[in-house]
MIKEBA-19203 format. One record per residue: x negated, z negated, y of N, C-alpha, C in turn; residue in one letter. Coordinates in pm, whole numbers, plus 50000, padded with zeros to 5 digits. Layout:
BEGIN
XZYXZYXZYa ...
//
This chain:
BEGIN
475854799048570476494811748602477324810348729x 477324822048833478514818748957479564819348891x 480254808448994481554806448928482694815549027x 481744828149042482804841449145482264852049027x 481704851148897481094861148803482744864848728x 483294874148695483994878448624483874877848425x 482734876248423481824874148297482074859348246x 482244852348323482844834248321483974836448235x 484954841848301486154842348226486624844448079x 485574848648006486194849247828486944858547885x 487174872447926488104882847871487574890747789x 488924899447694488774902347614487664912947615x 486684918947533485134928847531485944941847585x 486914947247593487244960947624487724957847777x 488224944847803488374944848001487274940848057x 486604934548000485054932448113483884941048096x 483824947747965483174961447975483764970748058x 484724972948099485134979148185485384976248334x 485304961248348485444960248484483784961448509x 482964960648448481574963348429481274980648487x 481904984448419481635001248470482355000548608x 483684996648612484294998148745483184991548874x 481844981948785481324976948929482214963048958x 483134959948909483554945348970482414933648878x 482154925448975481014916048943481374906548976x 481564900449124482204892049203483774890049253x 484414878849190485674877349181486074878249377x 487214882049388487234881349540488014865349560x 488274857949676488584843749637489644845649605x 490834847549583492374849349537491854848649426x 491184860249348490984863549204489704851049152x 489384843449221488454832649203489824822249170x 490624816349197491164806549275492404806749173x 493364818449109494214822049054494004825848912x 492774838648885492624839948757492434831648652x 491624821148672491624810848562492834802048523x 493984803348605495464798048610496164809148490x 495624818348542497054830648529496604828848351x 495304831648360494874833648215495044818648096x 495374809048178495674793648109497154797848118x 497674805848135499384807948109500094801548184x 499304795048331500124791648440501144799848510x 501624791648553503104794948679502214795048761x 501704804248852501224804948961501784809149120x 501854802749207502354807349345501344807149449x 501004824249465499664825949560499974829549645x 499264829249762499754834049936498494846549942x 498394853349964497044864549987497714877850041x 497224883150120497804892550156497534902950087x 497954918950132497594929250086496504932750081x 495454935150010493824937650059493084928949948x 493574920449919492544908749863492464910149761x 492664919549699492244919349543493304913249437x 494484906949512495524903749408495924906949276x 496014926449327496184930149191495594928949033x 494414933449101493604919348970493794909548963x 494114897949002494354885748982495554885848905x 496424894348892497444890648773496784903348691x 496814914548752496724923748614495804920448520x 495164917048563493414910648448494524903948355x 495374894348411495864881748309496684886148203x 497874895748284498984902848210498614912148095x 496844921748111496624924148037496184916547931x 495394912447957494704900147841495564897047733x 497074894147790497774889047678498494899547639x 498124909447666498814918947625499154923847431x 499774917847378499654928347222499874943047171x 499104953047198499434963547201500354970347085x 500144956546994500854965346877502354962646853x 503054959546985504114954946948504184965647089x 505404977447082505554984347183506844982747217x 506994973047302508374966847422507554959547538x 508534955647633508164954547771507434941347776x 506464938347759505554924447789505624918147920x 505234931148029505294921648144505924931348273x 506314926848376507504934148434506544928348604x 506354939848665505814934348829507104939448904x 507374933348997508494936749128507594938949208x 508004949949319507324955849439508404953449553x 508254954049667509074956449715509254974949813x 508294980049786508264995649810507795003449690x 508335015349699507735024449597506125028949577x 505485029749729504585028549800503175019149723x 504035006549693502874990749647503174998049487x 504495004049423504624997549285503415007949275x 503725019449346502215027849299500825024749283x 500795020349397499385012949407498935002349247x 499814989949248499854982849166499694996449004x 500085001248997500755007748878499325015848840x 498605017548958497495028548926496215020648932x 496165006848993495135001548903494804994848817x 496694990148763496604987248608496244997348537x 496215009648575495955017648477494575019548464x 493695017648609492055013348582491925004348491x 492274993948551492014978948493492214982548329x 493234988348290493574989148122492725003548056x 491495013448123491845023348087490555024047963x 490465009447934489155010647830490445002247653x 491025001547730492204991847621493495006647529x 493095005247440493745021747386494935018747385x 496055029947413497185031347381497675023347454x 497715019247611498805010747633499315021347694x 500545013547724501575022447800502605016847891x 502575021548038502895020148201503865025248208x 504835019148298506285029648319506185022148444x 506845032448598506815029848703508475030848689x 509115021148843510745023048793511195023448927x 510685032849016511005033349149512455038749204x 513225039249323514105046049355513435054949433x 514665068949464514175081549530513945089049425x 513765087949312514035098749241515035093549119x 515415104949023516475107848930515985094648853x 517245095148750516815078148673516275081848491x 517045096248525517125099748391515545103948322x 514205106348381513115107848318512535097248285x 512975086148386512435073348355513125063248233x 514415070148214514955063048084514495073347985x 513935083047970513055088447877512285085447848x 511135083347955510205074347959510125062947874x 511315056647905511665038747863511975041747684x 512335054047663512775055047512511945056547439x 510765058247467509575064747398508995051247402x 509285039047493508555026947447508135021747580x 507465006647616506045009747737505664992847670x 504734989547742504454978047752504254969447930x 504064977647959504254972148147505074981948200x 506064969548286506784985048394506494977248523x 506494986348598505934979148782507614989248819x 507774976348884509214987248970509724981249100x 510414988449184511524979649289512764978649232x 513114964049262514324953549231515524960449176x 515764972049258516864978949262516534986549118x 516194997349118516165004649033515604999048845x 514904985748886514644978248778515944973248731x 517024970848779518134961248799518974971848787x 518734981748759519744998348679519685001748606x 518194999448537517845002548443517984989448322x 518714978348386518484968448298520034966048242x 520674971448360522224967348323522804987248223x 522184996148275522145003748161521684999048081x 520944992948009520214989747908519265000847876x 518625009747942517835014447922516285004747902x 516474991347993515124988047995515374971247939x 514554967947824515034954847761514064944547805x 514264933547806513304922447847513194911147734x 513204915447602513674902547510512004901147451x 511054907147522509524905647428508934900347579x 509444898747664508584896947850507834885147810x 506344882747866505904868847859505204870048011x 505464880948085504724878648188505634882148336x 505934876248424506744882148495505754882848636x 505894890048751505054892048845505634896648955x 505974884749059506664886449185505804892449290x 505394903449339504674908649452505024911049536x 504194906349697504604908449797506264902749794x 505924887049759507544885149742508554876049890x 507394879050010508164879050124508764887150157x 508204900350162508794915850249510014916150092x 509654917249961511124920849940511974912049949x 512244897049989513164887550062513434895750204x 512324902350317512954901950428513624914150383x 513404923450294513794937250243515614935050198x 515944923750165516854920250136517124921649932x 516524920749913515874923949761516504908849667x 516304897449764516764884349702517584880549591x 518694886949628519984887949513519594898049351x 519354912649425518544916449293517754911949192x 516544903749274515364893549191516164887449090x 517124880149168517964869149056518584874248974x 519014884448975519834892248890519054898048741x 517814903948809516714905848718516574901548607x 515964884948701515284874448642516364873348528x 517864872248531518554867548432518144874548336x 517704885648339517964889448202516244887948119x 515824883948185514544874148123514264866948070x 513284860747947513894852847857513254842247973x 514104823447897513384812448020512114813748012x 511554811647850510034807447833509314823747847x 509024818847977508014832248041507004822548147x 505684834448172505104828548276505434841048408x 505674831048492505834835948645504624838148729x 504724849148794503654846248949503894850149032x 504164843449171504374845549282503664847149376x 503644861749474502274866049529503224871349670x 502654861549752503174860249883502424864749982x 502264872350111501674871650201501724857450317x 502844856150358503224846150387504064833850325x 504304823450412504714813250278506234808750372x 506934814050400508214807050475509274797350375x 510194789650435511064784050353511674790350246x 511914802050253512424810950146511864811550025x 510594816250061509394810949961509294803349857x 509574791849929509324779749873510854776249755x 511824779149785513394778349718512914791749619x 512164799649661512794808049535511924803949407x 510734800949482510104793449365510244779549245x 511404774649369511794761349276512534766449130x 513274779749228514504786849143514014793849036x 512534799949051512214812348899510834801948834x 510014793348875508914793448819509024778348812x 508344776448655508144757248607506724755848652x 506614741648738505434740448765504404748348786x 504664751948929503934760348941502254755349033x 501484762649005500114756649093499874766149219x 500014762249298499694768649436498294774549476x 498274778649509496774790749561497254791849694x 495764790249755496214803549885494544802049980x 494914817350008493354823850047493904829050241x 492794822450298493134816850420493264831550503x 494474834850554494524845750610493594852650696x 493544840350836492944847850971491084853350947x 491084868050959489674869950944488584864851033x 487344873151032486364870051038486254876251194x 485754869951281485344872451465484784889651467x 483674886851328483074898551310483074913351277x 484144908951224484864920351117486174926851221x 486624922051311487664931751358487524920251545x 487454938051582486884930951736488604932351843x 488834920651871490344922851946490334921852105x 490964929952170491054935452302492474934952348x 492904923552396493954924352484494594924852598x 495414939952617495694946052758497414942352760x 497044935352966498684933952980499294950353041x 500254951953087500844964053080502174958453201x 502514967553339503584964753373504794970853293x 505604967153330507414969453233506874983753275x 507154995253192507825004453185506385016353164x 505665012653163504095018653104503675016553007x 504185011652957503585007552765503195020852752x 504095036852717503435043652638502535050352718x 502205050252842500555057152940500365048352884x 499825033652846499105028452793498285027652697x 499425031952582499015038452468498585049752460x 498785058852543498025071252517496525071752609x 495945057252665495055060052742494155046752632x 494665043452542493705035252450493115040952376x 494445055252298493745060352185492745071652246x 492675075152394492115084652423490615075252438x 490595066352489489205060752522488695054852393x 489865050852293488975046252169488995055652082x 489175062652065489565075252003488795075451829x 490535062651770490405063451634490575075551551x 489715077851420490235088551333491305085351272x 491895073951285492895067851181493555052851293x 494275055351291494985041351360496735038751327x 497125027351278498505025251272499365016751426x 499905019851480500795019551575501715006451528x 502074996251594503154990651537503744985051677x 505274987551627506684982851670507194975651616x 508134968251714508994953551667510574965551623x 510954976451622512234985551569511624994051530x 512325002151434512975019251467512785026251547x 513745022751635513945029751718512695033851850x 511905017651860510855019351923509735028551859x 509385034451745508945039751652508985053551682x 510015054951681510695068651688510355074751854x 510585068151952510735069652079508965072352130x 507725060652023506695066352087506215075951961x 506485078451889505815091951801506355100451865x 507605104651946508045117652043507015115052110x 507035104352221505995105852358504785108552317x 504055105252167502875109252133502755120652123x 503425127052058503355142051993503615151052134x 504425144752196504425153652387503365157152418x 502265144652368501185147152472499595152452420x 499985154052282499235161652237498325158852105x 499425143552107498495135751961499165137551813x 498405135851747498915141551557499125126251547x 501045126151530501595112851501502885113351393x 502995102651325503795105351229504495088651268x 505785091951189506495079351232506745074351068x 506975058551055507565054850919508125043950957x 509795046950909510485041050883511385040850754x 512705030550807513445027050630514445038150629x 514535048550736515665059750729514745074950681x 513835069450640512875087450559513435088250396x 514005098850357514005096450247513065096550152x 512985089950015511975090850008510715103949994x 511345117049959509895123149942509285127950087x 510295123450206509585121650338508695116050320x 509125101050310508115091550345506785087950266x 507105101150145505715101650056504955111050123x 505365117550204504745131250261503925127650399x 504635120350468504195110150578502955098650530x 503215093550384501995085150375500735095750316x 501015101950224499855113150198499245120550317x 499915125550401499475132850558498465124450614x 498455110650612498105101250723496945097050605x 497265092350517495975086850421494845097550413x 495415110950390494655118950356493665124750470x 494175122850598493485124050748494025139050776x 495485139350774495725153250833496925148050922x 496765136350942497445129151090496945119151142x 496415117351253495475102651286496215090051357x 497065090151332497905082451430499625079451322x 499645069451268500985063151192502065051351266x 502835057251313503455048251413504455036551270x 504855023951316505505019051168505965008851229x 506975001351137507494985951124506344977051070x 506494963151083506264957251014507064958950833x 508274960250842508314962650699508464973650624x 508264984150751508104999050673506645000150635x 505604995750679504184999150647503784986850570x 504304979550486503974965050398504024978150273x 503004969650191502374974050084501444987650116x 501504993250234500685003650305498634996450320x 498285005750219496595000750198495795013350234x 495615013850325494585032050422493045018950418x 492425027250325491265021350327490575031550516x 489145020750528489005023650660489715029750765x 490395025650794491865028550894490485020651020x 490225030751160489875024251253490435014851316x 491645021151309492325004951462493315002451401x 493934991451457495664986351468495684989551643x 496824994751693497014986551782498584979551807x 499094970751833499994962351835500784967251978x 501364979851953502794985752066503604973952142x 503654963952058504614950052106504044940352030x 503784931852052503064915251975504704912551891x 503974910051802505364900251732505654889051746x 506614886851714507224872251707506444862551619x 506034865351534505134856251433503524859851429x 503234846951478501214849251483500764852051320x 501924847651274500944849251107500624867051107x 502244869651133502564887451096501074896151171x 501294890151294499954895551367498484902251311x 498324891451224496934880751141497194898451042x 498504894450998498484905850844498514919650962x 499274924251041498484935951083497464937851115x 496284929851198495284935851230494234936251119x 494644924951000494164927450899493654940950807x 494574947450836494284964350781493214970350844x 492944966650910491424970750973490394966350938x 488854969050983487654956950955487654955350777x 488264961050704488004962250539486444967850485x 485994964950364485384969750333483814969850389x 483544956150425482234960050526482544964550671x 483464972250707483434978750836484434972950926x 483534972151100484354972951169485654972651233x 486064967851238487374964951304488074966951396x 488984974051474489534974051602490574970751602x 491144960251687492644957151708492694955151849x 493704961151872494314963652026495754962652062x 496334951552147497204947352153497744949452301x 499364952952359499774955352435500854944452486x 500564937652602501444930352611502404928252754x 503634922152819503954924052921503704910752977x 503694908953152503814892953182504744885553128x 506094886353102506724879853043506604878052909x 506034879052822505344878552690504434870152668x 503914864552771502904858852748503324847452643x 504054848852650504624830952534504194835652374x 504264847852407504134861452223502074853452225x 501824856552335499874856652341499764845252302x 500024831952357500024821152352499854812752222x 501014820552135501254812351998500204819651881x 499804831051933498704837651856497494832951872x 497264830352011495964822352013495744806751932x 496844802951950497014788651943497084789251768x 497524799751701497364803451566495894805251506x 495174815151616493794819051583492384803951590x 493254805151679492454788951701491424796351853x 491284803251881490554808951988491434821952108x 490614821352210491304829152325491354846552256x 492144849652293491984871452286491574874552399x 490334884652369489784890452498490144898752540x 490374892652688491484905452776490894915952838x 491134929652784490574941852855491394946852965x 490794958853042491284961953150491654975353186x 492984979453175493684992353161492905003553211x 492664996453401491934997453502490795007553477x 490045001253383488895004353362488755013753257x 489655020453207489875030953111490175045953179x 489825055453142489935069253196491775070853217x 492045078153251493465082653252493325093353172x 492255101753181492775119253107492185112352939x 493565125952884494195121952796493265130552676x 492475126652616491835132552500491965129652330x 492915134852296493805133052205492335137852037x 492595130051955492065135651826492515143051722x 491705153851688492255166251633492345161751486x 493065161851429493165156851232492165166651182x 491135164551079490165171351018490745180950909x 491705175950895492415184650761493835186350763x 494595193650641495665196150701496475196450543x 497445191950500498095189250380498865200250302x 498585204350188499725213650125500285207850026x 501455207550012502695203649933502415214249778x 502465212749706502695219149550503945214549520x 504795220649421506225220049358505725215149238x 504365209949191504395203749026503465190549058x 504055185448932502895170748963502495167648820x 502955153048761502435145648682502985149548552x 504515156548579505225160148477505075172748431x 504345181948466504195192848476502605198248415x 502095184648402500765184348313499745184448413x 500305188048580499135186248634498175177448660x 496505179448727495195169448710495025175048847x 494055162548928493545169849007492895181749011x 491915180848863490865190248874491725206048860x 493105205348830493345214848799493495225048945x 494005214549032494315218749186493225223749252x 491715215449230490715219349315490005233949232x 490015232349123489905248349032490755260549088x 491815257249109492385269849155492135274449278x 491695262349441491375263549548489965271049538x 489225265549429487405269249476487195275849370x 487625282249298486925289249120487095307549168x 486115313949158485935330549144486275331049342x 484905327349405485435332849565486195321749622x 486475314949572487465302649647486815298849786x 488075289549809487015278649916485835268849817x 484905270349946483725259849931483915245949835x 483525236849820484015225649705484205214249886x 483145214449955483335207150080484675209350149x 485495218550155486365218950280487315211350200x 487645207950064489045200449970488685186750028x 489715178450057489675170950060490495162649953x 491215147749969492205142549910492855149049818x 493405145349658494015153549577495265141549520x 496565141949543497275131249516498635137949414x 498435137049259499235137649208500865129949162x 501565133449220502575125949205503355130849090x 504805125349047505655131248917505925142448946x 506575148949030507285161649081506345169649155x 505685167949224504595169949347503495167949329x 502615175949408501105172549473500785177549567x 499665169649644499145170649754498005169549761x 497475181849850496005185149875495585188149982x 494365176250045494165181550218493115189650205x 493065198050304491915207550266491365212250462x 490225214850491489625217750652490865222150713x 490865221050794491765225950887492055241350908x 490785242750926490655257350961490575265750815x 490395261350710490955271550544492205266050546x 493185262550613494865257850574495695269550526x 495265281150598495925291150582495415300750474x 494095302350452493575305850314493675299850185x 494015287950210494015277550093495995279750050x 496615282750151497855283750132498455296850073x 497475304050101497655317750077496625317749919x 495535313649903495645314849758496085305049642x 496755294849662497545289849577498765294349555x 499485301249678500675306749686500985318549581x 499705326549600499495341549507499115340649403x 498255329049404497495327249273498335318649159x 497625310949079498245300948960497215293048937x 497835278848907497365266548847497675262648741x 496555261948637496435266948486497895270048421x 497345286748502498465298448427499915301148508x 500305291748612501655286848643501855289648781x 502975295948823502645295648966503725286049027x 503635281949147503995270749199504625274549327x 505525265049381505875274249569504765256849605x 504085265649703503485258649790503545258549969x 503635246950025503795249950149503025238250259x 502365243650325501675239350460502615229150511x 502245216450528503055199950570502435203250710x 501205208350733500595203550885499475193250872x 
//
């Protein structure tokens, strides 16, 4: 049998019949390399970035041991954005959705605390949360840890650089000792390494080799004199002209400064940073995922745990300081079978930034030529365009309920809906560009099973 078959593993008949329907066949290497640990009740400390299939690699395990008939908190994941706990949170709920009766509690900040200690009263068996708000809910005692056998550190660099550190520990105390740990790192810095001495017994190390494939993401690097960076940028995306590209800055503030000069000149750009509150910055990632903005300007640690399947480009506004960080941005590209573009901007004095990346990659970056790029500016139009709803998850809404009310008796077409993203409070629906205003106008007048809603046009 391959020993990348999911079928190897002895899980229990209701998770591999189902990862069976889901189509998973072939373990990805993280989930090759880790699962047979996690599921031997190892301490595990893995390096893999965002993309690789991690989440299975513990959730498979955490479920497995799951006892459904005992309803308290079994196993507890840390995120370090609200952003990942989602992600994480919604494909445990794939991963579990052939396993009856379990029950998920998300424990994010940005919203009220009080539904989620409702939530917590009625019972769960997994909660996925950030540090903070896990660590409110614990010293209320709303949320108990005296049944935990599984604990699950994610993405546990960014919430160290997040400043999250002190929380973790705080957490962790109230955890019983005899637990199993896992630590799921993108990168592996000294920090890393101490916190692991500090939460996990013997632990076995993993790690799935970052830098991709030549093939998979094609890189083009342009120098730039001082004070042209953003003509630069607006003469890349015009000649490469991604449907989807993330922007990255070494600040804020640099962030901020080219999503103005973008939007001057005629491009659909959104900025993300750590000063959006959150149902901004849910509105900003739905806009951009959903393709009713083509262009996401970001931090390195505002866009961590950020997963835009086929995203055309990166391009790199400023090289970073760290060749690894590099490796994990252009990484978001080239997924899935496809293509790759990464495009990097750099000054003569920088060259020391090029240098340590190459010398990381193990090979030269091929240098393109500004020169040789058009100047006029042909900006890409977003295909669709986002409407905000006032109800979500709590409110009983389904997708299907949203696209029924858009297309049922005369509606729009079933083609012009795009993306349907139910959140607790909210939803979001991209729909053609050109029905934005019909689509706004009959949800507005109309009702979604029975209910009417204020709805409003994001752009």
């Amino acid at each position: 049998m391959n020993h990348t078959d999911f079928a190897q593993l002895g899980l229990p008949a209701a998770l591999q019949d189902n990862l069976d329907a889901l189509g998973y066949k072939e373990m990805t290497p993280i989930q090759a390399q880790s699962l047979p640990l996690v599921l031997a009740g190892k301490d595990v400390l893995a390096k893999a970035k965002t993309g690789s299939g991690k989440t299975a690699a513990f959730g498979l395990g955490l479920l497995a041991a799951l006892d459904v008939g005992q309803l308290s908190v079994q196993s507890l994941v840390l995120c370090p954005t609200r952003e990942l706990a989602d992600q994480v949170a919604s494909e445990l709920r794939r991963l579990a959705r052939a396993m009856p009766n379990v029950k998920l509690v998300t424990l994010c900040g940005g919203v009220p605390t009080a539904p989620q200690s409702a939530t917590l009263g009625f019972g769960a068996h997994i909660a996925v949360g950030t540090p903070g708000r896990v660590l409110k809910h614990l010293e209320q005692g709303t949320l108990r840890l005296e049944a935990l056998t599984t604990l699950v550190l994610d993405e546990a660099d960014r919430m160290l650089d997040m400043g999250f550190g002190e929380d973790i520990h705080k957490v962790i105390r109230f955890a019983p000792r005899e637990r199993q740990t896992l630590l799921f790192s993108a990168t592996y810095p000294d920090e890393i390494a101490s916190m692991s001495r500090g939460v996990q017994r013997n632990p076995v190390e993993v790690s799935v080799e970052a830098i991709h494939q030549d093939a998979a993401i094609a890189q083009q690097l342009f120098e730039v004199a001082p004070g042209t960076r953003p003509e630069a940028l607006a003469r890349l995306l015009s000649h490469y002209r991604p449907a989807s590209c993330v922007v990255f800055c070494n600040t804020k503030r640099a962030c901020g400064e080219v999503s103005n000069y973008l939007v001057s000149r005629g491009f659909s750009a959104l900025t993300l940073n750590g000063d959006l509150e959150q149902r901004e910055r849910d509105q900003v990632l739905v806009r951009f995922a959903n393709g009713s903005a083509s262009i996401l300007v970001a931090t390195d640690v505002a866009a961590r745990g950020l997963d835009i399947k086929e995203l055309g480009a990166v391009i790199n506004y400023e090289l970073t300081y760290d060749p690894e960080v590099h490796v994990h941005r252009i990484g978001r590209t080239g997924r899935a079978g496809q293509q790759g573009l990464a495009l990097s901007l750099y000054q003569p004095n920088e060259a020391q930034r090029v240098t340590l990346i190459e010398e990381y990659l193990g090979s030269p970056l091929p240098q393109g030529e500004l020169a040789a790029l058009s100047s006029e500016l042909h900006p890409v139009a977003p295909e669709f365009a986002t409407l905000s709803i006032g109800g979500g998850r709590k409110h009983k809404l389904r997708p299907g309920d949203i696209l029924g009310a858009l297309t049922g008796e005369t509606g729009l077409p079933g083609d012009q809906v795009g993306k349907i993203q139910v959140q607790d409070q909210f939803s979001y629906v991209a729909v053609r560009r050109a029905q934005a205003k019909a689509a706004l106008k009959r949800l507005s007048e109309g009702k979604i099973k029975g209910k009417s809603y204020r709805v409003r046009l994001l752009g």
